[in-house]
SEROSE-816663 format. One line per 5 residues: number of its first residue (from 1); their letters; for each residue x, y, z of C-alpha. Coordinates in Angstrom, 2 decimals. Layout:
# residues N
NUM = a = X,Y,Z  ...
//
This chain:
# residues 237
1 = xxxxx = 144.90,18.07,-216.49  143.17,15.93,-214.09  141.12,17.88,-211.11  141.93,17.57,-207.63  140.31,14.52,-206.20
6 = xxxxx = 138.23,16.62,-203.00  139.60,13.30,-200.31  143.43,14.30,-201.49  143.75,17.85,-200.50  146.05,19.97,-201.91
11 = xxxxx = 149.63,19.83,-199.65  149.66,23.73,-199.54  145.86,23.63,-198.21  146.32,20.98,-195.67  144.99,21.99,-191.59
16 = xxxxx = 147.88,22.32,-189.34  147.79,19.50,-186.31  147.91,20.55,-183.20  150.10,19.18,-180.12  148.91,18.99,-176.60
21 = xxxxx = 151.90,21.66,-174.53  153.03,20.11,-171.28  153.06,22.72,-168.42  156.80,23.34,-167.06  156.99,21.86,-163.71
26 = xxxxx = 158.31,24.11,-160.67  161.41,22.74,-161.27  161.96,23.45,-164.81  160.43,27.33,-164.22  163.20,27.44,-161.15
31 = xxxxx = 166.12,26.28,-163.75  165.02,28.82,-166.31  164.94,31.44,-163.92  168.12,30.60,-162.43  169.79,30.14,-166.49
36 = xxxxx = 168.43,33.63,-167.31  169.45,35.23,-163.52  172.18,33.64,-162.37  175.20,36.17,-162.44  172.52,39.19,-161.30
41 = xxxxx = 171.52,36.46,-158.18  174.95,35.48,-157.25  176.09,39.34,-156.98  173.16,40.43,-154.73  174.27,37.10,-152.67
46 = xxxxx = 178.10,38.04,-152.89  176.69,42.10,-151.79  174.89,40.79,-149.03  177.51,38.52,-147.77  180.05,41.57,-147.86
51 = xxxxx = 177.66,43.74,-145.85  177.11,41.22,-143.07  180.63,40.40,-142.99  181.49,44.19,-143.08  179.07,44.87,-140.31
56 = xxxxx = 180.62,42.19,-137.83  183.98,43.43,-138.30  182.97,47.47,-137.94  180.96,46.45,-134.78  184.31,44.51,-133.33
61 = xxxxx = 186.21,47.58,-134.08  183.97,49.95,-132.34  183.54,47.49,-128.87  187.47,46.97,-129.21  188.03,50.88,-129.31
66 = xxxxx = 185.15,51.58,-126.37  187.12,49.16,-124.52  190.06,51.28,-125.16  188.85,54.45,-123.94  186.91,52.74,-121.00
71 = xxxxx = 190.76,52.00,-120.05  191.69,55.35,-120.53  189.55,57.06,-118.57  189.87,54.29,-115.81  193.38,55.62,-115.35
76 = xxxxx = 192.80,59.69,-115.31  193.25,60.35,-111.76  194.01,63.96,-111.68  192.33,66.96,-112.98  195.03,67.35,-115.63
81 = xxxxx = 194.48,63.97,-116.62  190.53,64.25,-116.83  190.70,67.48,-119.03  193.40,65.53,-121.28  191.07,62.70,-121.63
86 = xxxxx = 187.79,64.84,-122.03  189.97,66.86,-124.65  191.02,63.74,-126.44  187.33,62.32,-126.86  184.83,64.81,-127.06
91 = xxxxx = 181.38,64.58,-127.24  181.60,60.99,-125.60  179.65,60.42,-122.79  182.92,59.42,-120.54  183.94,63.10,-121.58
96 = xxxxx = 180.89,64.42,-120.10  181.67,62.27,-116.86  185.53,63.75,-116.64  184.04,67.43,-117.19  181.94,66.85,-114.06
101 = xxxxx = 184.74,65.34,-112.14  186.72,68.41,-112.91  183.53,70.73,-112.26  183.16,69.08,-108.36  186.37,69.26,-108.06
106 = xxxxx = 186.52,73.10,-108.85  183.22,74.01,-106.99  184.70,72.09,-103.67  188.24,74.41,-103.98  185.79,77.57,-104.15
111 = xxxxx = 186.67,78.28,-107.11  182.56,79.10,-108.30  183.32,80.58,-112.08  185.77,77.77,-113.21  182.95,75.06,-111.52
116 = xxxxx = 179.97,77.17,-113.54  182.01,76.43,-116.88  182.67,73.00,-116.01  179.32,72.41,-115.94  178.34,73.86,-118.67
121 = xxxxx = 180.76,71.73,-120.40  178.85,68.80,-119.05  175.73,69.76,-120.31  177.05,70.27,-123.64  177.96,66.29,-123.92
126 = xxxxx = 175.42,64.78,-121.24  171.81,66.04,-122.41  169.61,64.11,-120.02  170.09,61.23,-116.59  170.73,61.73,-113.74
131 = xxxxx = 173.89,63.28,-114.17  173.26,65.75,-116.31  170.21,66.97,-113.77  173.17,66.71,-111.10  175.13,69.08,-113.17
136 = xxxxx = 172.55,71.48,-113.53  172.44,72.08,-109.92  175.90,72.05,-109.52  175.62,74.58,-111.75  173.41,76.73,-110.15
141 = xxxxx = 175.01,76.62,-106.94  178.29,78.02,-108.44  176.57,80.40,-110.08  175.45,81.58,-106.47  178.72,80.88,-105.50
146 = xxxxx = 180.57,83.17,-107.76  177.99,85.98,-107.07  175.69,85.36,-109.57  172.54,85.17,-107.37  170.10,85.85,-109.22
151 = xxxxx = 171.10,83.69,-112.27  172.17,80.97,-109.90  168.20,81.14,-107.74  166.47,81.63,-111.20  167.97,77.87,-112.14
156 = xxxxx = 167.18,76.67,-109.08  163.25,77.61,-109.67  163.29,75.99,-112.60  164.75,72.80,-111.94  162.34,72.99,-108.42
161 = xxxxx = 159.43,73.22,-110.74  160.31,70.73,-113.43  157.82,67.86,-112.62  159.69,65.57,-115.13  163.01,66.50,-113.42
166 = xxxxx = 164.23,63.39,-110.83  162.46,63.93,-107.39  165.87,63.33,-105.48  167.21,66.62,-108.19  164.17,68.93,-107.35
171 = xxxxx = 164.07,68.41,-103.56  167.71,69.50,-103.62  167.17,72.33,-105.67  164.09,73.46,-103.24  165.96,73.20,-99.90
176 = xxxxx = 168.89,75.39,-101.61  166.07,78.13,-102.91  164.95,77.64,-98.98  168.28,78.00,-97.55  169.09,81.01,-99.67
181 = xxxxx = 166.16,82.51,-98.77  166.86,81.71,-94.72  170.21,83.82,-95.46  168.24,86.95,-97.02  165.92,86.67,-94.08
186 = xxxxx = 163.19,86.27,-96.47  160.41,84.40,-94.16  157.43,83.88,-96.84  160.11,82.69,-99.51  161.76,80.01,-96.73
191 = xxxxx = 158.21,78.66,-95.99  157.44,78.63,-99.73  160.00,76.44,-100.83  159.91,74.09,-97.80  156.25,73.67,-98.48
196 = xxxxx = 157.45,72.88,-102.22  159.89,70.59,-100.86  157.18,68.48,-99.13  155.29,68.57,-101.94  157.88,66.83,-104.28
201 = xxxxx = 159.00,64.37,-101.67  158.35,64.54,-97.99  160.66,61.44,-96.92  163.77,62.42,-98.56  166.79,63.39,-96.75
206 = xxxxx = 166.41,67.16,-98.10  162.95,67.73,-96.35  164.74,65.87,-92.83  167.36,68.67,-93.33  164.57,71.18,-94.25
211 = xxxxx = 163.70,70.98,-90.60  166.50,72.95,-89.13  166.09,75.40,-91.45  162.34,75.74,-90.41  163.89,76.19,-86.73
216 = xxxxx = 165.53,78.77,-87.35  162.52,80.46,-89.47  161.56,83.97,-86.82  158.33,83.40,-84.68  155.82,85.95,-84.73
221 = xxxxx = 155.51,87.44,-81.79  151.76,87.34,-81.84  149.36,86.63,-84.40  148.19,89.24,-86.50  144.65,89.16,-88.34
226 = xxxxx = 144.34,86.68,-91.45  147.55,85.14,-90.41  149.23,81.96,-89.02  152.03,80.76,-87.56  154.71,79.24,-90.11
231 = xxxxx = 154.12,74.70,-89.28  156.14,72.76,-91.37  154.27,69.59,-92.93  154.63,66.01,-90.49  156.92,64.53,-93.22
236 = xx = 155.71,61.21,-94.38  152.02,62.76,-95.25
//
């Protein structure tokens, strides 16, 4: 058998050549992606089209039914009326408004424990503004009003005392715990409160009314030692 020449290698033994690998382009790594992905891609688009869509529409339905009640309410006219709406919608804000429509109401006919409720029933829908702080001392007043003095002062103080409370709400709440105490001819309390009235907000039309009431605070009939006569602050300083 003749040997194996060494320059003809054997076919089994022979080196492997090696080719030179072009890099995929962007393009080609996109297309492959998108062949591997596509029906996973085109639901998340189809899911996220839905939820936009779905969002649009909810948020039509929701101004087209504000609207609705905004109408309502524009035509409830009588107490009846406001309690039906307020019954028909609670916990909306318009509720909250009808409850305090019903609660003036009630406090202006005298009648001080159906007003005290009303209010409450505001404050269970309208948490903070300026109409909630309103109903607070609407509701403190009734309270007063229906006999409850001490319940009725002891919300005033608070409200008074509240410096995040709306100036306008505390100097009303002052000249009432002044007026009140006017009534129980309770000098030091009267001056107390009118002083805290001047304090919160000298040019408002509470501490102009405040005045009177100082007016009709008793003079001492001569100064005793380590007091003063009762001045009322200039308002505007």
């Amino acid at each position: 058998m003749a040997a194996t020449s060494p320059s003809n290698p054997s076919p089994s033994k022979r080196t492997p050549t090696h080719e030179a690998v072009e890099p995929l382009t962007f393009d080609e790594k996109l297309n492959q992606f998108w062949q591997r992905n596509r029906a996973i891609v085109l639901g998340l688009c189809i899911v996220v089209l839905l939820a936009i869509l779905g969002k649009g529409l909810w948020e039509r339905m929701q101004a087209k039914h504000e609207g609705a009640i905004e109408a309502e309410y524009a035509q409830a006219a009588t107490p009846d009326q406001l309690r039906a709406f307020a019954a028909a919608h609670p916990g909306h804000a318009l509720a909250g408004i009808a409850q305090l429509r019903i609660a003036d109401e009630a406090y202006a006919a005298g009648k001080a424990s159906e007003a005290a409720a009303g209010y409450d029933k505001v404050l269970s829908v309208l948490k903070d503004g300026p109409l909630a702080s309103r109903a607070r001392v609407g509701r403190a007043l009734a309270n007063v009003q229906a006999g409850k003095t001490s319940e009725g002062e002891s919300q005033l103080k608070q409200i008074a005392n509240d410096a995040s409370e709306f100036k306008a709400i505390r100097s009303e709440a002052a000249y009432q715990l002044a007026s009140l105490a006017v009534d129980a001819h309770n000098t030091a309390d009267a001056q107390k409160y009118i002083e805290l009235l001047n304090q919160i907000d000298p040019s408002s039309a509470w501490a102009r009314r405040a005045v009177q009431l100082q007016a009709s605070l008793p003079r001492a009939t001569g100064p005793a030692v380590g007091t003063a006569p009762i001045q009322l602050k200039s308002l505007g300083k």
